[in-house]
N, C-alpha and C positions, 0 to 999 in steps of 0.2 A: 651290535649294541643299539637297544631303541632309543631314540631319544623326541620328547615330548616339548611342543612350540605353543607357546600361547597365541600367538599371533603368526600368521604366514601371509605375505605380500605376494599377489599373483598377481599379474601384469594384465593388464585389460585387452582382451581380446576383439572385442568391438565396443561401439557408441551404447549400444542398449544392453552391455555389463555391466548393469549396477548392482554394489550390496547392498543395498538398506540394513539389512541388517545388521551388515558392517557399520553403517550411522548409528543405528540404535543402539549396538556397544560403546557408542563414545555421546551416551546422552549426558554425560558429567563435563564430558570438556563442552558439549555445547550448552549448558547450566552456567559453566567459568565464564562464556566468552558474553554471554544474555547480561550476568552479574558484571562485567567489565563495561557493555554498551550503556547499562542503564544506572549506575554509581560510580563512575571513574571519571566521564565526560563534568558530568556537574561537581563532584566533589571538591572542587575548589572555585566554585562560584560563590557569590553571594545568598542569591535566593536558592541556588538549587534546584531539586525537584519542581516548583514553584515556575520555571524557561516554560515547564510543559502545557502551563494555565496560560502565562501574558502571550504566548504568540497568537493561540486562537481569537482572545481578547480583542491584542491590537491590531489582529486582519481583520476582524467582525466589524471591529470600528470603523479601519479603511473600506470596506467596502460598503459600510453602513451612510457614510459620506457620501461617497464617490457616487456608486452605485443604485442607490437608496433614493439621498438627499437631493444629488447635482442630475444624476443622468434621470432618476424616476423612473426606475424598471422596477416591473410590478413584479410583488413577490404573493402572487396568488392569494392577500386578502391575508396576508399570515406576518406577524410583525418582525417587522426589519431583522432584529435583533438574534431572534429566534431561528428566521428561514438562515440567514448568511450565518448562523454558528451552527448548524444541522450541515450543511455543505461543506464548511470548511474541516469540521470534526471525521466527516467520513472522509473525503479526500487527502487528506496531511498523511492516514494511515498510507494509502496506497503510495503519495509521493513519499514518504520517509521510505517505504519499503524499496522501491524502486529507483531511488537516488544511494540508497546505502549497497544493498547489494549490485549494482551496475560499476560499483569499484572495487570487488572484492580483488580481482588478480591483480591491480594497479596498487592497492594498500597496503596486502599481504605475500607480496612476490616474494621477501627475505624467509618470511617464513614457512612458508610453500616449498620453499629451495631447501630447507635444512632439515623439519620435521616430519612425520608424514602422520597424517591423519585423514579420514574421508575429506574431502575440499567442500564437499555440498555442506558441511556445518557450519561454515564462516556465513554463507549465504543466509541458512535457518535464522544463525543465531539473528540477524541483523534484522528479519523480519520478527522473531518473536520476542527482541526487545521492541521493537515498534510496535508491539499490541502492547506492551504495559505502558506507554507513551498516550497510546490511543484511550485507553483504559484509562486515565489519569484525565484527558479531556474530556472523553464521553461522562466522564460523573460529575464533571463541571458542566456538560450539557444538560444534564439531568436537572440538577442544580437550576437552571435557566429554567429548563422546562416545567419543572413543578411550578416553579412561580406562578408563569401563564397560569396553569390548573387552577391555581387555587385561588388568584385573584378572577377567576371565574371567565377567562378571553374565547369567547364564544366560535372563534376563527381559528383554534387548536382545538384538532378532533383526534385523538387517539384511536386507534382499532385494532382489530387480533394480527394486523399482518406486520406486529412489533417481534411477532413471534420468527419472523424471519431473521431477525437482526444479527443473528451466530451464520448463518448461512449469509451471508452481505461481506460481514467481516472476515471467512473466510476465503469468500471468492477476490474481494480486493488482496488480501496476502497472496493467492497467488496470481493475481493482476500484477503484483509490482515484484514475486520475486522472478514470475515465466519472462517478464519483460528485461529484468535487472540482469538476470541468469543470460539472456540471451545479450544483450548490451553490455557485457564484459569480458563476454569471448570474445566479441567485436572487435572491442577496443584493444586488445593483446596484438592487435599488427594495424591499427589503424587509428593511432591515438588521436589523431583529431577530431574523432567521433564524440571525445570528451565535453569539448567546447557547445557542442549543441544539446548538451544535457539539461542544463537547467533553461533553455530556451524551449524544447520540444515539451518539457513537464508543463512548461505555463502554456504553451500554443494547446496541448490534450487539454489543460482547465478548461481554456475558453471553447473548447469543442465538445463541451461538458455542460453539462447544468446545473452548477456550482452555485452560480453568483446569479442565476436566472431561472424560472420555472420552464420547461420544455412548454407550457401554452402560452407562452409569448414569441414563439418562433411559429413564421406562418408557414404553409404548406407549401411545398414545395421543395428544390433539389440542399436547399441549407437544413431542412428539418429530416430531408430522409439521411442527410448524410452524420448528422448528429444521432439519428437513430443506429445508425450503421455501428458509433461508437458502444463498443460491449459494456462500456462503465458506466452509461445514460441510464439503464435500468436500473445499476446499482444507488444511483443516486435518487431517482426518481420514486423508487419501493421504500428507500428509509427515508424522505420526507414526508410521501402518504403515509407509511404507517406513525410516524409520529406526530404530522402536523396534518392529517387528514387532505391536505392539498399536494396532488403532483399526478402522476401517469401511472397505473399500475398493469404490469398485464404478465402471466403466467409463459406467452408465449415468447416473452421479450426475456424475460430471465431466463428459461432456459435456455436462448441464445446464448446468454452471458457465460451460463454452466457452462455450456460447448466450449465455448472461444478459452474462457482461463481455464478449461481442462487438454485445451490442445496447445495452449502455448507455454503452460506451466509444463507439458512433457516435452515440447519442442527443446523448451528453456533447457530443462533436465540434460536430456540427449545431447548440444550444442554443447553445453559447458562440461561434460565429460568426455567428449571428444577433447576440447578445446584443454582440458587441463593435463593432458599426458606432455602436451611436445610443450603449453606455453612461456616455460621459465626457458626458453630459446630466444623468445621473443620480446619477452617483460624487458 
């Protein structure tokens, strides 16, 4: 008698057995889980939707203070307001992506343990609700930046390399899920790896040029080692293409391509090993 299985579970035979295609059958439960990260968390807030606008806001603020007013780091002739919500807009993506996914086996061990589904969707989803997060700030940046334009600020120079901006945003997603992917396999037998999470995200800011133009740092072993950082282009190509001040260089992104193309597969690899034995260890 034949009998016919919609689904068949084959046990993994090494680290680089992946289905994807097995993912892409369960593009509905990862649709559930995008809809759950991004209307469940705020649903019983006040403002709501609304968290995604005041945090850039009120960091733009604090560093417009801090930064800006008290210490007097030069933000390339480009106004306060503008340069520190361009920095913080594209960073938040990469640190949401990579603070959310770095706890995926710690938050979903119960369900892990009873259900079975591809594991690498819980990761996805947490990055691609953090592009409609992102999404939601960058059109409050836009907002900003028409202003400039149109009150006519001679020190916002727009150019065609705005046209990168899809390619930015998807090399930070996988900046922070190759990194995330990889710091929650980790943390499956070495939980105190936890504690330095939100300390390592703010120590990578300051090794960033976030809150500072990369030609304020002088030459020498601080600017190559800031160079070194694969995320420095990324910030540096969407301030020049939108505020016409920053670094831009073809051969420095494609570093970047390299680095999130090999740690995004590292990540990959890592947390498919990591997912067969870790409800042992969770």
């Amino acid at each position: 008698m034949n009998e016919n299985y919609d689904l068949i579970i084959r046990p993994k035979r090494h680290a680089f057995d992946i289905n994807f295609k097995e993912i892409w059958q369960y593009r509905d439960l990862l649709y559930m889980f995008v809809k759950r990260d991004v209307i469940t968390i705020y649903k019983q807030t006040v403002l709501g939707p609304i968290w995604f606008v005041v945090q850039p806001i009120l960091t733009t603020a604090i560093y417009l203070l801090v930064f800006g007013n008290i210490a007097k780091i030069s933000t390339d002739g480009v106004p306060g307001t503008l340069f520190y919500l361009a920095g913080v807009t594209l960073w938040n993506y990469f640190a949401e992506s990579f603070n959310t996914t770095s706890k995926t086996f710690k938050e979903n061990a119960d369900i892990f343990g009873k259900v079975y589904f591809p594991r690498l969707i819980m990761p996805f989803a947490k990055v691609s609700s953090g592009l409609i997060k992102f999404g939601i700030q960058f059109v409050f940046f836009l907002a900003v930046y028409a202003y400039y334009l149109i009150i006519g600020d001679a020190s916002v120079q727009p150019n065609m390399h705005i046209l990168l901006l899809p390619l930015l945003v998807v090399l930070m997603a996988m900046f922070g899920l190759g990194a995330g992917l990889i710091f929650t396999s980790m943390t499956t037998k070495y939980r105190d790896l936890t504690f330095l999470l939100q300390f390592g995200v703010q120590l990578l800011m300051y090794a960033t040029p976030v809150i500072y133009p990369l030609s304020t740092i002088p030459d020498g072993k601080l600017k190559m080692l800031i160079l070194a950082n694969p995320i420095t282009p990324l910030m540096e190509t969407f301030k020049y293409a939108f505020l016409g001040a920053g670094h831009f260089s073809w051969l420095s992104l494609g570093y970047s391509v390299a680095f999130a193309t090999i740690l995004l597969t590292a990540g990959i690899v890592v947390f498919h090993k990591t997912e067969r034995n870790f409800i042992d260890t969770v």
